[in-house]
N, CA, C and O of each residue as an XYZ file, in Angstrom:
916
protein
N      45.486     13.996    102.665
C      46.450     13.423    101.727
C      46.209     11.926    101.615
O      45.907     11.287    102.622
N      46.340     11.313    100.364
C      46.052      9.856    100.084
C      47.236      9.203     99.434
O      47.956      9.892     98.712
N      47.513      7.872     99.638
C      48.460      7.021     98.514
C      48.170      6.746     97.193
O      48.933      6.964     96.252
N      46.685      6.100     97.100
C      46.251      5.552     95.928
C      44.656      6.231     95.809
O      43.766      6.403     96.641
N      44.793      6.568     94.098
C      43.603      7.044     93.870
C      43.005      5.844     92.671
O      43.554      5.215     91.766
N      41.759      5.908     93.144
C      41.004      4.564     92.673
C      39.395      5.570     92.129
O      38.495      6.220     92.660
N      39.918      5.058     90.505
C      38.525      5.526     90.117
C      37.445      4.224     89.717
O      37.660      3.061     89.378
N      36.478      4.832     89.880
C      35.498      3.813     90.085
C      34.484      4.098     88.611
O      34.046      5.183     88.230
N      34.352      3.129     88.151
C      33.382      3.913     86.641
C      32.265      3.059     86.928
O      31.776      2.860     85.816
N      31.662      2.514     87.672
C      30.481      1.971     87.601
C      29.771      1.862     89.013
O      30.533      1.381     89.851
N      28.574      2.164     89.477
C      28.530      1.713     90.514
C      28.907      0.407     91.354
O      29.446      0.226     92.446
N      28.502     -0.238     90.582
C      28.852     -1.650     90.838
C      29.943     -2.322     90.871
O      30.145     -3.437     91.352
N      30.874     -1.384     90.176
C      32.457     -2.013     90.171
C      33.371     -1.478     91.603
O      34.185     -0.555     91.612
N      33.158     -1.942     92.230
C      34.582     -1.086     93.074
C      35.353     -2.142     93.382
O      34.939     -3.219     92.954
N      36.685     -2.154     94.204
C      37.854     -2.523     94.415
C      37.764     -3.645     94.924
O      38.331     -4.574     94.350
N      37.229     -3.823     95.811
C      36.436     -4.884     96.933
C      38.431     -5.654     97.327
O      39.223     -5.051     98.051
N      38.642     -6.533     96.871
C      39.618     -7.312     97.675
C      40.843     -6.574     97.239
O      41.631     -6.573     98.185
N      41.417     -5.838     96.027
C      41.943     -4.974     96.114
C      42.210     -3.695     97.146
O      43.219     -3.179     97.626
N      40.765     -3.451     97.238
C      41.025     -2.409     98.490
C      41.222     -2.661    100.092
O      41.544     -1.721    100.820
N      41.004     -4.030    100.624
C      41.247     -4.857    101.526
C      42.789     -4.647    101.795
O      43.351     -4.179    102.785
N      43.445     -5.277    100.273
C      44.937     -5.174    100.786
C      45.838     -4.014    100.750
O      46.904     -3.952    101.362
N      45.210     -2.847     99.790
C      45.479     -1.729    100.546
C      45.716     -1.256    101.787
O      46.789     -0.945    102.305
N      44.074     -1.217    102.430
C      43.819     -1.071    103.537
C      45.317     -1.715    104.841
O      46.056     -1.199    105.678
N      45.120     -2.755    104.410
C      45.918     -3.724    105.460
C      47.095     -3.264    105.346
O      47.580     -3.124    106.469
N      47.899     -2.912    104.410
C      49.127     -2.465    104.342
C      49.053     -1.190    104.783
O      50.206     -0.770    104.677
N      48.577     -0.589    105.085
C      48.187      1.033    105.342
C      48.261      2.000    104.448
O      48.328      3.163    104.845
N      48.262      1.740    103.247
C      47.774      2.655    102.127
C      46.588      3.446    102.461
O      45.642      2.777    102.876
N      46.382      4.929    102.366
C      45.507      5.757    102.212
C      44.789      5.947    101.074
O      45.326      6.806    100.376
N      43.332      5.291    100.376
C      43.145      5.562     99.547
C      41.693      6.638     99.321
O      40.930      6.790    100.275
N      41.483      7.179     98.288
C      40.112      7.663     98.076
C      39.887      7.588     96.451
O      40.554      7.878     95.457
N      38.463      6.991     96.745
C      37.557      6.350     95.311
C      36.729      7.619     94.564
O      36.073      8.169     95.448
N      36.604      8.012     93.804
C      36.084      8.777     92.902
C      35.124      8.020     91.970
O      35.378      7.152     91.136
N      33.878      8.613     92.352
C      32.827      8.090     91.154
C      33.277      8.990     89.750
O      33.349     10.217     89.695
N      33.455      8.369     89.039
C      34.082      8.812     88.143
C      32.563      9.924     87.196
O      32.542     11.060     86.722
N      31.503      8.787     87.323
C      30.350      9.966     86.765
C      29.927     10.691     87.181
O      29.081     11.350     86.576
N      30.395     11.042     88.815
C      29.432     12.043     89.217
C      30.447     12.987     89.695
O      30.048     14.141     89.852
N      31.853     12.704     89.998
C      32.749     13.434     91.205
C      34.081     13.679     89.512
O      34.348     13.061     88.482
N      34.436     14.742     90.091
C      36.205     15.322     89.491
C      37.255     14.624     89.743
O      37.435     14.398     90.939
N      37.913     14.259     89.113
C      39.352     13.636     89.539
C      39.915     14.952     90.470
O      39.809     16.161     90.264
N      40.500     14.265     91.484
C      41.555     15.310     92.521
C      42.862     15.488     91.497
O      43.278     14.696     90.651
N      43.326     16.706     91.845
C      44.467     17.067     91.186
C      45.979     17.012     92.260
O      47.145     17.381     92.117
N      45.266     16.405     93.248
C      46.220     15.928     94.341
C      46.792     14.603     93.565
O      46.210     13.693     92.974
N      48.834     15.004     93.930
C      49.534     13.370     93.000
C      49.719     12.555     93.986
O      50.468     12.661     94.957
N      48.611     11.292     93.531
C      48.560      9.979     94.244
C      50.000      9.063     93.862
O      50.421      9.104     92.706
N      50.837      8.100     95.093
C      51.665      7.262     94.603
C      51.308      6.364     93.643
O      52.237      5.789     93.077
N      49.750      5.997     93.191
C      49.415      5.385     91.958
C      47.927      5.242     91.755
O      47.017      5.214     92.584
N      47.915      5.177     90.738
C      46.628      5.098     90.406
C      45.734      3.779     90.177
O      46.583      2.892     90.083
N      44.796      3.336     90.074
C      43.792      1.940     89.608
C      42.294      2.472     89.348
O      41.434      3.039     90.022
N      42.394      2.085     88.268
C      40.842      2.641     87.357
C      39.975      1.254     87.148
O      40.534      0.180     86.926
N      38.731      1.381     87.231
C      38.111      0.099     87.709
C      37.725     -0.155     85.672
O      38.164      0.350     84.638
N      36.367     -1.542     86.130
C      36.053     -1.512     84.769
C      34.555     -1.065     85.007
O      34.080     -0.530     86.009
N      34.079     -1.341     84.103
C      32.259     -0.708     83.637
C      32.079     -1.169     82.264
O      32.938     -1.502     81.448
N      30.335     -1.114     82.114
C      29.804     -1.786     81.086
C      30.275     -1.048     79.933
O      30.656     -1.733     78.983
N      30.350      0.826     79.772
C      30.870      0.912     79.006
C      32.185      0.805     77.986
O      33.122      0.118     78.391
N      32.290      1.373     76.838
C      33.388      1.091     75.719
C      34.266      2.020     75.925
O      33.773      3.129     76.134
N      35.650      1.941     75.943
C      36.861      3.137     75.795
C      36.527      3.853     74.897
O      36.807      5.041     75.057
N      35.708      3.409     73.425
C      36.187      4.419     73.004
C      34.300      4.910     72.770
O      33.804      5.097     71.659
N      33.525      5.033     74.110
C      32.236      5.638     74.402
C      33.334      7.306     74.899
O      34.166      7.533     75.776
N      32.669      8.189     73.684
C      33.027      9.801     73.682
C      32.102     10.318     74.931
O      31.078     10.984     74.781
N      32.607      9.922     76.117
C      32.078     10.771     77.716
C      32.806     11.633     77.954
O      33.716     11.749     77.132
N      32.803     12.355     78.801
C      33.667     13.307     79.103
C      34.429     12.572     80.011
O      35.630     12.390     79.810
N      33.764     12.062     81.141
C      34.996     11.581     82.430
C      35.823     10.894     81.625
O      36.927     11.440     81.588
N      35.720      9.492     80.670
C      35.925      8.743     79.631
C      37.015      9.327     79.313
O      38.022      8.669     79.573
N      37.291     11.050     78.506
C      37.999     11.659     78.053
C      38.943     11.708     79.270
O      40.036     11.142     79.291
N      38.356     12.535     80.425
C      39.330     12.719     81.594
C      39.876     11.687     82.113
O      40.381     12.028     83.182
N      40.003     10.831     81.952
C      40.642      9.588     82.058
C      41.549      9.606     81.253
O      42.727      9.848     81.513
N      41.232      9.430     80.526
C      42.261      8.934     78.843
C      43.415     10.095     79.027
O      44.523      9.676     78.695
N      43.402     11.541     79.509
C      43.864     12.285     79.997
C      45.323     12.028     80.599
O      46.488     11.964     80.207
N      44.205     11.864     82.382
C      45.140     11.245     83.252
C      45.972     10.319     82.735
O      47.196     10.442     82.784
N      45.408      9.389     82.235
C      46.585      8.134     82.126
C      47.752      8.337     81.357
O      48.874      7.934     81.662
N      47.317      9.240     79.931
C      48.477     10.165     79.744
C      49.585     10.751     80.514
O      50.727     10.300     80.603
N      49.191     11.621     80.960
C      49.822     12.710     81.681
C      50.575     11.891     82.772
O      51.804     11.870     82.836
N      49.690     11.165     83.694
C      50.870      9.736     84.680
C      51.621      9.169     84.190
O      52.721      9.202     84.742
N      51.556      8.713     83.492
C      52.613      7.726     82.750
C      53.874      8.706     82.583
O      54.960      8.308     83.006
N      53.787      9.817     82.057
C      54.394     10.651     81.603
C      55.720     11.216     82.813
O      56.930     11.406     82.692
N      54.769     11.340     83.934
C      55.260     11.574     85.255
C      55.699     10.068     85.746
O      56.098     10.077     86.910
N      55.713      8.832     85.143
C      55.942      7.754     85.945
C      55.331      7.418     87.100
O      55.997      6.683     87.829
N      53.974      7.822     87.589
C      52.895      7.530     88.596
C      52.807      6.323     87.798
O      52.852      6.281     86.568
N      52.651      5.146     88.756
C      51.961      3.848     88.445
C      49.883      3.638     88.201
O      48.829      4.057     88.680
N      50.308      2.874     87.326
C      48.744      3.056     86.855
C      48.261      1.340     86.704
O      48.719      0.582     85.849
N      47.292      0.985     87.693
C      46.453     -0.236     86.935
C      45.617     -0.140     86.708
O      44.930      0.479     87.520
N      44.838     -0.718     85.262
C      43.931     -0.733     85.138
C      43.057     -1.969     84.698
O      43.624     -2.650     83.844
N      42.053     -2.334     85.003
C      41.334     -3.234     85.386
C      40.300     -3.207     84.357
O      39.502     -2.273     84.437
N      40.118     -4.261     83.161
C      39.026     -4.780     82.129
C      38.695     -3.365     81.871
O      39.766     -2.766     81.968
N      37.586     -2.378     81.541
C      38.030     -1.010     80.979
C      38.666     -0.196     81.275
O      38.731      0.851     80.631
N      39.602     -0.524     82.776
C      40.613      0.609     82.783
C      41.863      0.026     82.100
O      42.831      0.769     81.941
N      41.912     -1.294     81.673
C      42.899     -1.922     80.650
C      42.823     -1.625     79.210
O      43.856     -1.681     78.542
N      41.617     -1.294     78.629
C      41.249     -0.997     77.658
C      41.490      0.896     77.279
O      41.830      1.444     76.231
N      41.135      1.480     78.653
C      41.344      3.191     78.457
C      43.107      2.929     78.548
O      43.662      3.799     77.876
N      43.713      2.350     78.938
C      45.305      2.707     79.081
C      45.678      2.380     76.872
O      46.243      3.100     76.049
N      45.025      1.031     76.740
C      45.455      0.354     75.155
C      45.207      1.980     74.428
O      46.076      2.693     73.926
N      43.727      2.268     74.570
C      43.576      3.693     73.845
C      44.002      5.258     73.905
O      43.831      6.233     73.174
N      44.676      4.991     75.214
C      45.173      6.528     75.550
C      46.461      6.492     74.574
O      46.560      7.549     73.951
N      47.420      5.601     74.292
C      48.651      5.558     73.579
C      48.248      4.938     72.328
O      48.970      3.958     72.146
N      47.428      5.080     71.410
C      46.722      4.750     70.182
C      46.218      3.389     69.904
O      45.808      3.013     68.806
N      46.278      2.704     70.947
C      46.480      1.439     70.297
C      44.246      1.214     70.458
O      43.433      1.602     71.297
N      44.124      0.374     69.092
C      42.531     -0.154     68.929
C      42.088     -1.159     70.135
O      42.751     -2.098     70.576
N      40.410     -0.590     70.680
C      40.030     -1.369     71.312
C      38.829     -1.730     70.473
O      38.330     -1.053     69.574
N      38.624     -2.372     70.715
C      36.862     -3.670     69.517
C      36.613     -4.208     70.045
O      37.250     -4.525     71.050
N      35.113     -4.836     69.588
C      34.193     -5.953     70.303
C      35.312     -7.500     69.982
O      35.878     -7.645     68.899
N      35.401     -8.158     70.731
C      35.722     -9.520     70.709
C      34.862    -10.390     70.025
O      33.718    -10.009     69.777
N      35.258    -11.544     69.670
C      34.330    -12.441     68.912
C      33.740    -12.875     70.005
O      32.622    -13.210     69.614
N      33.806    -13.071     71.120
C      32.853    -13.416     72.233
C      32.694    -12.848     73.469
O      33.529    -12.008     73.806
N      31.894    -13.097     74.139
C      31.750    -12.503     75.926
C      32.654    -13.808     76.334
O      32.650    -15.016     76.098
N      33.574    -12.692     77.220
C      34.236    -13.944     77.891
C      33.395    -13.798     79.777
O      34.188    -13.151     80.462
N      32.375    -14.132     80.464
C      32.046    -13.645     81.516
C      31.975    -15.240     82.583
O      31.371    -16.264     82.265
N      32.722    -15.037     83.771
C      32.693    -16.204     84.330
C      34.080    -16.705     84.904
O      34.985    -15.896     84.700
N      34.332    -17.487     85.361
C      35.569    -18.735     85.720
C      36.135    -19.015     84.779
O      35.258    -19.551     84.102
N      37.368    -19.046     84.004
C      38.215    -19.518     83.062
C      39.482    -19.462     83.762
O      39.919    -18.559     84.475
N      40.120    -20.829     83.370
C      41.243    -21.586     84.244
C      42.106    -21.090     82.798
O      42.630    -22.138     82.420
N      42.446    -20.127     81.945
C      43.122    -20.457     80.574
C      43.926    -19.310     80.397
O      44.273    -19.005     79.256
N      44.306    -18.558     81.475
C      45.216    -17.123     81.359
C      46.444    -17.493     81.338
O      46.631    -18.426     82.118
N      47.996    -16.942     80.402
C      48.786    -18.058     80.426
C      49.505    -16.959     80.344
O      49.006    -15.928     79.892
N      50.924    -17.024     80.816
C      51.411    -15.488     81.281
C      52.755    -15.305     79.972
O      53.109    -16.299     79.339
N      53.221    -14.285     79.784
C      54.311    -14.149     78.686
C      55.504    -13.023     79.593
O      55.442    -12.368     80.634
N      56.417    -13.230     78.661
C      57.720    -12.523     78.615
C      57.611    -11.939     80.511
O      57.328    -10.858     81.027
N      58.125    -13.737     81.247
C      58.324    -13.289     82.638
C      59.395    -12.276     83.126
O      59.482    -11.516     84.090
N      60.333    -12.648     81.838
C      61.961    -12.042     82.474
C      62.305    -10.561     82.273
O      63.250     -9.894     82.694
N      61.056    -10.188     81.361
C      60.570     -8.804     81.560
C      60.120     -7.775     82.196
O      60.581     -6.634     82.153
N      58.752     -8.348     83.105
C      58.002     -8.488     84.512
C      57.895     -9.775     85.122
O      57.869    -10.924     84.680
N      57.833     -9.173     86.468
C      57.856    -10.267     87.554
C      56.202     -9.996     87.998
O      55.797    -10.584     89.001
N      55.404     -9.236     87.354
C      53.733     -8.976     87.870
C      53.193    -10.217     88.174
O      52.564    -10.257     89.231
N      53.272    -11.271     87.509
C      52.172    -12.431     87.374
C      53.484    -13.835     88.140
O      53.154    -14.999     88.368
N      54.873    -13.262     88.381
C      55.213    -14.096     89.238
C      55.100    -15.342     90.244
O      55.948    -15.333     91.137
N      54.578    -15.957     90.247
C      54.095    -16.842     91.507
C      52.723    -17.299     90.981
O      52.136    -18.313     91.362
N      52.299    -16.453     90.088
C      51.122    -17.366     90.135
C      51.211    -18.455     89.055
O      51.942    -18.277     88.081
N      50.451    -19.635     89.204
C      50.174    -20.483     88.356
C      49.724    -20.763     86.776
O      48.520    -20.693     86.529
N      50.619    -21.068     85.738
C      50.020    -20.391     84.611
C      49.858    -21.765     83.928
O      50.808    -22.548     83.906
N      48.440    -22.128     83.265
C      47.792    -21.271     83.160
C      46.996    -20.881     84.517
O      47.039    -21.592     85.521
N      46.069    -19.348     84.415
C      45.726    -19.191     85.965
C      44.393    -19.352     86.144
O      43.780    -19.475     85.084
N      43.784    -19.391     87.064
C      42.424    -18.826     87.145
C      41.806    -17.329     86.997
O      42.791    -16.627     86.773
N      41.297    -16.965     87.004
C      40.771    -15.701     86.777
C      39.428    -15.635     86.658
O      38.781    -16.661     86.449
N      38.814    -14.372     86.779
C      37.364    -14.186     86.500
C      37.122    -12.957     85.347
O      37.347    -11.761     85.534
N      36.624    -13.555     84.158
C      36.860    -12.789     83.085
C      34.969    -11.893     83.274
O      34.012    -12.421     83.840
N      34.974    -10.825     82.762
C      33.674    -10.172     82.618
C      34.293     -9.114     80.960
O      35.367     -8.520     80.868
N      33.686     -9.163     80.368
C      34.186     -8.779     78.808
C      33.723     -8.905     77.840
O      33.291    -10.029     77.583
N      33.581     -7.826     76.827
C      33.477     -8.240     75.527
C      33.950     -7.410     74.714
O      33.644     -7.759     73.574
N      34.772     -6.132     74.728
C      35.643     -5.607     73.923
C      36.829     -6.133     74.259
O      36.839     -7.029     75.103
N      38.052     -5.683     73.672
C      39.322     -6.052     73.757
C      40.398     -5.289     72.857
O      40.063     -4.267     72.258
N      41.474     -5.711     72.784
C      42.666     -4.191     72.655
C      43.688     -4.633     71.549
O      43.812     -5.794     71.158
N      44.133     -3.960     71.268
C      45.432     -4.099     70.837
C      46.510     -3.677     71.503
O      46.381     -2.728     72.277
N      47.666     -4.251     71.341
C      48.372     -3.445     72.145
C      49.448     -2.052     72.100
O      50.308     -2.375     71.281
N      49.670     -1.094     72.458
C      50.201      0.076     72.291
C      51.700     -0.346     71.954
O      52.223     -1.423     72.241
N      52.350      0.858     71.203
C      53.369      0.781     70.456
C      54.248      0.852     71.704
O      54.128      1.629     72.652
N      55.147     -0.099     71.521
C      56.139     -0.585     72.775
C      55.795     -0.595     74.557
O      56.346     -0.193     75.581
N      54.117     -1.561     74.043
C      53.705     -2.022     75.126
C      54.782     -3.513     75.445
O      55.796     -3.564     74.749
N      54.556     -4.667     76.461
C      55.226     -5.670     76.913
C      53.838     -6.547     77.035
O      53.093     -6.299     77.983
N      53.531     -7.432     76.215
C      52.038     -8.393     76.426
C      52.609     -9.265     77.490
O      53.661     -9.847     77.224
N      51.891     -9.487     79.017
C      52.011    -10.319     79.985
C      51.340    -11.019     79.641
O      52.040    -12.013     79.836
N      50.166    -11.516     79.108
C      48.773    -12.617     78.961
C      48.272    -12.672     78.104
O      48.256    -11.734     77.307
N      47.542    -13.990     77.876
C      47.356    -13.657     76.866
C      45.855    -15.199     76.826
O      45.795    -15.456     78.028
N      45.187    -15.817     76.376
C      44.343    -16.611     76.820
C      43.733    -17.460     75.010
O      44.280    -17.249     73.927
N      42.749    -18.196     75.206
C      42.337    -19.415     74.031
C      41.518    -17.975     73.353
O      41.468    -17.900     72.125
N      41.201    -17.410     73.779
C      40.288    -16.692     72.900
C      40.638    -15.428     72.702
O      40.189    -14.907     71.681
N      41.686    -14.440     73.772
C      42.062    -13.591     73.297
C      43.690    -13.466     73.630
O      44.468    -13.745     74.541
N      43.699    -12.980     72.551
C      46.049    -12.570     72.221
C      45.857    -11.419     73.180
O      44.692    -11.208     72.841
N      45.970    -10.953     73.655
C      45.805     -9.540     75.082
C      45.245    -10.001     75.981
O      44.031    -10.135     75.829
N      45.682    -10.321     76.930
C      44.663    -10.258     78.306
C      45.264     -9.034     79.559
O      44.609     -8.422     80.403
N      46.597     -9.001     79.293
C      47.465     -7.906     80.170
C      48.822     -7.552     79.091
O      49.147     -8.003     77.993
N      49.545     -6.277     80.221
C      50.512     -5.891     79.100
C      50.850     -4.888     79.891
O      49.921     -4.274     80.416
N      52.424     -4.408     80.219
C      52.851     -3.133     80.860
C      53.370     -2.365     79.844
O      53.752     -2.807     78.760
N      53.387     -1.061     80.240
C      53.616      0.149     79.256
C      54.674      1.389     80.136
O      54.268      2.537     80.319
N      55.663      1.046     80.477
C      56.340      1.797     81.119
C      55.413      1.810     82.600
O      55.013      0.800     83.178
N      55.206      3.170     83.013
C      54.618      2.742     84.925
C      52.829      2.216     84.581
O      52.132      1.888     85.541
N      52.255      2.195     83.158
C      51.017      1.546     83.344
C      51.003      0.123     82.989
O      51.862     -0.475     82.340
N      49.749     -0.421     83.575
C      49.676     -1.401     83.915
C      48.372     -2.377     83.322
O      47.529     -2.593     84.193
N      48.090     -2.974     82.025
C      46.563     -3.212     81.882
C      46.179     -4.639     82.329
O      46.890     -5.599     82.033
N      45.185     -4.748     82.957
C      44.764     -6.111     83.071
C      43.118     -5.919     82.758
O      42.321     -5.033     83.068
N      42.954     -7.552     81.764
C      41.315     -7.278     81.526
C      41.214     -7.905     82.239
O      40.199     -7.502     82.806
N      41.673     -9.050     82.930
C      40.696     -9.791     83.635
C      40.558     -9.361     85.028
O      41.117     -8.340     85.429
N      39.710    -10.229     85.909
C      39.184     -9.681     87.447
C      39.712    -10.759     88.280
O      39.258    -11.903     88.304
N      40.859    -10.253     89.072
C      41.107    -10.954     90.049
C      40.870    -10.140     91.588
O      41.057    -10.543     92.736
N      40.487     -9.120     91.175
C      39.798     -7.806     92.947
C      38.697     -8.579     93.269
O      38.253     -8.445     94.409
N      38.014     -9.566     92.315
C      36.223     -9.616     92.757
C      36.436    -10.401     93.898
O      37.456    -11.057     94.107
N      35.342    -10.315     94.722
C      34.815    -11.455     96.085
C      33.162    -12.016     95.731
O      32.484    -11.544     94.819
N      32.886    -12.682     96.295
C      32.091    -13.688     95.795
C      30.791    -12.363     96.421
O      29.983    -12.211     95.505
N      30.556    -11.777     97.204
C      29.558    -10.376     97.058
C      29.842     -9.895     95.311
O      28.920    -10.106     94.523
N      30.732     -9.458     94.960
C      30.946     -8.638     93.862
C      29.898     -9.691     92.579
O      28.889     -9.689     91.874
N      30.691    -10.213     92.863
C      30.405    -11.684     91.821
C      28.294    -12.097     91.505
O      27.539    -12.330     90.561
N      28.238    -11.954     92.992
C      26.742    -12.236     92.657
C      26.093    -11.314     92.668
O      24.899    -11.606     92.724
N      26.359     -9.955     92.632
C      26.172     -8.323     92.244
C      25.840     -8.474     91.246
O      24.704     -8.345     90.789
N      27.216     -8.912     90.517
C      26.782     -8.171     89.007
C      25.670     -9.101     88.303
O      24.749     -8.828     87.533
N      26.256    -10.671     89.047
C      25.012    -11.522     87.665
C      23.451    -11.315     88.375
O      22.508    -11.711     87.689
N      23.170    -10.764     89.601
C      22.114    -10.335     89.610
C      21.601     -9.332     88.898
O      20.420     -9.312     88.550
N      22.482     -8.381     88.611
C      22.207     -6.997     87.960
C      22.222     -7.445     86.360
O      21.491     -6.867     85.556
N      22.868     -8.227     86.072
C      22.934     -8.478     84.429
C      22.054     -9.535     84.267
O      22.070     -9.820     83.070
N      21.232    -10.320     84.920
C      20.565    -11.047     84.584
C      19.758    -11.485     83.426
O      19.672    -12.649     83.036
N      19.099    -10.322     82.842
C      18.216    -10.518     81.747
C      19.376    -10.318     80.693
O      19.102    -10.904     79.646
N      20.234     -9.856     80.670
C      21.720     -9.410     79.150
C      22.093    -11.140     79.266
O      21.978    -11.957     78.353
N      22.441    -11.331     80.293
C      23.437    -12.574     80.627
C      22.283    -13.978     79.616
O      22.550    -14.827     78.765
N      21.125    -13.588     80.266
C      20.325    -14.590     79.812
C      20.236    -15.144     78.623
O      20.024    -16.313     78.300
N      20.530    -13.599     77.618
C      20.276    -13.241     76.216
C      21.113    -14.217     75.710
O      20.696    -14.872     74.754
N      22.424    -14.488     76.246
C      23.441    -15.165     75.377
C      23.439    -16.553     75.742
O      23.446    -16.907     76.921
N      23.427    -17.570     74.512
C      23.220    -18.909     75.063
C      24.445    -19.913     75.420
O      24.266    -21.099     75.697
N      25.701    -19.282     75.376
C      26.910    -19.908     75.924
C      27.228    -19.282     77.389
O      28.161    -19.862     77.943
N      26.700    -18.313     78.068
C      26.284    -17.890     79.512
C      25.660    -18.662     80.158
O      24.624    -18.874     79.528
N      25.668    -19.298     81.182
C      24.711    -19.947     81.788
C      25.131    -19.024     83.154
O      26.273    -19.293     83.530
N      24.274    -17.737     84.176
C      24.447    -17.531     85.179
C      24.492    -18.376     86.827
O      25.189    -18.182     87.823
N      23.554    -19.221     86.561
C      23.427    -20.023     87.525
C      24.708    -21.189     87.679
O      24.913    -21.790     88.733
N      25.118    -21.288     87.050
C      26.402    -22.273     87.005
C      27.765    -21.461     87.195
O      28.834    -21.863     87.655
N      27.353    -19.982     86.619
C      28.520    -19.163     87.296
C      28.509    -19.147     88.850
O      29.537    -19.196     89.526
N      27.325    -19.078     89.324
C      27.111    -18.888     90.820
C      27.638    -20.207     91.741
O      28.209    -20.230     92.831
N      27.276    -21.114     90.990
C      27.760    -22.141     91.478
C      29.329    -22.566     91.717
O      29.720    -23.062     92.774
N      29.872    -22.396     90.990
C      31.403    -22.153     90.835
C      32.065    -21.414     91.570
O      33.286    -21.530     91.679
N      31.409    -20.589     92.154
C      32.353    -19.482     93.333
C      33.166    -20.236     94.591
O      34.369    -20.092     94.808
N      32.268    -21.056     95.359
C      32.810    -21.604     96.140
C      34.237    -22.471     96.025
O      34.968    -22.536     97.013
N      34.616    -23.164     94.717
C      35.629    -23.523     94.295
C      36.470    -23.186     94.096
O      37.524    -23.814     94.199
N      36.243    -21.191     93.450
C      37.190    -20.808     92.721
C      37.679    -19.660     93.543
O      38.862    -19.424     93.787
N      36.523    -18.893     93.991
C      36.557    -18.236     94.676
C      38.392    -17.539     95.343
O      39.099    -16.579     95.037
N      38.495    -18.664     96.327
C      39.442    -19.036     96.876
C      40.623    -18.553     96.259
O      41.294    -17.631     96.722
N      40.934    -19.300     94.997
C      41.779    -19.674     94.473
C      42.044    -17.879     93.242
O      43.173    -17.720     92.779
N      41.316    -17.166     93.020
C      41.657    -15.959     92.428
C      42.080    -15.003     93.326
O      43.052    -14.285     93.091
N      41.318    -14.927     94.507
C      41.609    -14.194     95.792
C      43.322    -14.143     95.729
O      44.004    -13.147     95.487
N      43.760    -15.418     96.000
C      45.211    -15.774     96.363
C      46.134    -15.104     95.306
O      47.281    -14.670     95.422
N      45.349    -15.146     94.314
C      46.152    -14.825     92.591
C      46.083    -13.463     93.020
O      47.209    -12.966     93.009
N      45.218    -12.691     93.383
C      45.165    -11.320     93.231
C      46.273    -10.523     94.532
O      46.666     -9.361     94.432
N      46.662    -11.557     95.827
C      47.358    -10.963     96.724
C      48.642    -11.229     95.916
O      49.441    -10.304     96.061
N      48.957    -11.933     95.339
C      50.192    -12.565     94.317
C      50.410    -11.255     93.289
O      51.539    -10.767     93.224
N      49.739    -10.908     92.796
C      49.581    -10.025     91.968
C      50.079     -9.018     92.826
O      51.066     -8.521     92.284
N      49.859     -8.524     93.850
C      49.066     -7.221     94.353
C      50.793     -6.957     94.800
O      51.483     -6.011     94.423
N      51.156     -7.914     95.564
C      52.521     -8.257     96.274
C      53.650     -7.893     95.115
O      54.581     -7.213     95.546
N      53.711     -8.258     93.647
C      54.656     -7.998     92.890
C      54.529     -6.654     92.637
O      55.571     -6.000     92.608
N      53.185     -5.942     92.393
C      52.814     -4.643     91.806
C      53.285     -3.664     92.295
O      53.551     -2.563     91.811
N      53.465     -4.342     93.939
C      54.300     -3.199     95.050
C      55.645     -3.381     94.596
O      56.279     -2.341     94.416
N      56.208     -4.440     94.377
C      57.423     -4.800     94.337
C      57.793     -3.894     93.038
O      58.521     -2.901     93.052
N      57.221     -4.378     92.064
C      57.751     -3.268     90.905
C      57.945     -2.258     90.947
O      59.114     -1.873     90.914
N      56.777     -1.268     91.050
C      56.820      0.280     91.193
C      57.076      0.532     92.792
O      56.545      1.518     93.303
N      57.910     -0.373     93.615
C      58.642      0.129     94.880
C      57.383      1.213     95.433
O      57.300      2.390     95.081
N      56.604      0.637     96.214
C      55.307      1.075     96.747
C      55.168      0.893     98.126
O      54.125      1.222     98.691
């Protein structure tokens, strides 16, 4: 038996400091590769769906089985976060459009600025505008009697609750391993674009590092608090 079920859609994406504070609190969790393994039909106290390179609305099957679940939880009031495409599969499971953005937002941006606090207390405590670590280039609209928490210079959506789900695009789980994962792995894409500079992302960790970590136990601390976890 587990608390939290955590799907994973990419190799490369998993929970990393998210699953730390799980752990520490004594949450039981188990991760599902989402491309290779079945969702359990065992009911987790909540759910968190990671992100990946692909698009919500890429016609996969797990893709589908997702879009599913998040249905059907919500429905049951299981808590759901989801994380840059698991923020994007929650916008599309309840109709709302996801599209390419006018830009990649990938990197350190100090410009996340939080909305309608007295609504949710999620982004509570933290500093707005915040830090964050954005990785992105689609983006959402938001679902019919969603609540927009965030919102940033370049995009009107950055988060938004929907009854027990939960979307966030940006990355506040990463650790500075995660971080130099991916821009190793994206290296030649990253290169392609000339407002990317990877090496200056790398550089920046040590500064910021720190400072999203803290945002994400801030986060993590209200998320319990809300859905009483």
């Amino acid at each position: 038996m587990f608390d939290i079920l955590i799907i994973q859609n990419a190799r490369y994406e998993g929970p990393a400091v998210l699953e730390e504070l799980l752990s520490r609190d004594g949450f039981k969790t188990t991760t599902v590769l989402a491309k290779k393994e079945k969702i359990p039909s065992i009911d987790p106290r909540a759910i968190v769906i990671l992100g990946a390179p692909e698009s919500a609305n890429d016609d996969l099957p797990y893709l589908n089985e997702e879009l599913n679940l998040i249905r059907e939880s919500v429905r049951r009031n299981i808590p759901i976060l989801g994380i840059c495409l698991g923020s994007q599969l929650i916008a599309k499971a309840f109709g709302a459009s996801v599209y390419r953005g006018n830009k990649k937002e990938i990197g350190f941006y100090h410009d996340v600025e939080f909305d309608n606090m007295s609504d949710s207390k999620l982004f509570y405590g933290i500093k707005s505008p915040a830090m964050v670590f954005h990785w992105h280039g689609d983006t959402f609209e938001l679902p019919s009697g969603a609540i927009r928490l965030a919102h940033s210079k370049d995009y009107e959506n950055q988060a938004f609750k929907l009854r027990s789900a939960v979307g966030v695009q940006f990355h506040l789980e990463v650790d500075e391993t995660t971080i130099l994962l991916w821009l190793e792995k994206s290296k030649n894409e990253l290169n392609a674009v000339p407002y990317i500079n990877p090496e200056e992302i790398a550089k920046k960790i040590p500064e910021n590092i720190g400072i999203i970590q803290n945002n994400m136990s801030v986060f993590y601390r209200n998320f319990k608090s809300e859905f009483n976890l």
